[in-house]
C-alpha positions as CSV (number, residue, x, y, z in Angstrom):
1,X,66.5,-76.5,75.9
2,X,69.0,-75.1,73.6
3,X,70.3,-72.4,75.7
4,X,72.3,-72.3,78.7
5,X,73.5,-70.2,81.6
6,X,76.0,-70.0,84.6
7,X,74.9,-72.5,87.6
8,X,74.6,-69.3,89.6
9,X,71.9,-67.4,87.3
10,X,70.1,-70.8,88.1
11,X,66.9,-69.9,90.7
12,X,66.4,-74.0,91.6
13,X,70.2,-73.9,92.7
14,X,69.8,-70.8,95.1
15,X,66.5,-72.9,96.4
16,X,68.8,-75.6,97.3
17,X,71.5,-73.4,99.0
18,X,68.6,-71.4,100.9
19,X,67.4,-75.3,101.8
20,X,70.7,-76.5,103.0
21,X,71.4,-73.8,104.7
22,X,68.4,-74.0,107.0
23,X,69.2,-77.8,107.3
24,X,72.9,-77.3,108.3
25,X,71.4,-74.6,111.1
26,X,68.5,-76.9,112.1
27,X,71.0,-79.6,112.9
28,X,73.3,-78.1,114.8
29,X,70.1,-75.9,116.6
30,X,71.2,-73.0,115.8
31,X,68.0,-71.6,114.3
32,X,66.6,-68.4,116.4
33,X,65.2,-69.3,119.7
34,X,61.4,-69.8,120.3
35,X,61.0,-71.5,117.0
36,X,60.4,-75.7,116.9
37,X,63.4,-76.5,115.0
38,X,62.1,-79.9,113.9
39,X,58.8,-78.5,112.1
40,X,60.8,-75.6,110.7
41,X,63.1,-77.6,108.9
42,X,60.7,-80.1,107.8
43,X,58.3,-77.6,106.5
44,X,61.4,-75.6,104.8
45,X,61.9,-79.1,103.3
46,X,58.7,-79.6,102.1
47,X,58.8,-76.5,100.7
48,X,61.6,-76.6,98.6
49,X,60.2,-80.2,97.2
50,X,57.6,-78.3,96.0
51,X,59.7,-75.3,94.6
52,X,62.3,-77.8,92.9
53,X,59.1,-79.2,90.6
54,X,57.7,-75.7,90.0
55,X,60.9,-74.4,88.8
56,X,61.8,-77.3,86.6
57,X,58.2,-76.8,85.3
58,X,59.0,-73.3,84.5
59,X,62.7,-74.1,83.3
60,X,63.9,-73.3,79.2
61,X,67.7,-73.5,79.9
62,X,70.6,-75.6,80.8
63,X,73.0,-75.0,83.0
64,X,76.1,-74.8,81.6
């Protein structure tokens, strides 16, 4: 990894701001109605576990 970019060019970051978004509104229930809140945020979770390692699989540069 010789190369390097802004932290904003960086797709694993924008998967952690989507992630923590959703958190912050599952917390404070403020996801639409009709959806379990709990299983929403745990399976937006999981997801993003898995996301994080499939990005840093496919991942050539720094961030700068």
């Amino acid at each position: 990894m010789t190369d390097s970019k802004a932290w904003w060019q960086s797709r694993t970051v924008w998967v952690n701001v989507v992630a923590t978004l959703f958190a912050v509104l599952g917390t404070f229930k403020l996801l639409p109605d009709g959806l379990d809140q709990d299983s929403i945020v745990t399976a937006i979770m999981g997801a993003v576990a898995v996301a994080n390692l499939v990005l840093r699989l496919l991942t050539h540069e720094a961030i700068a």
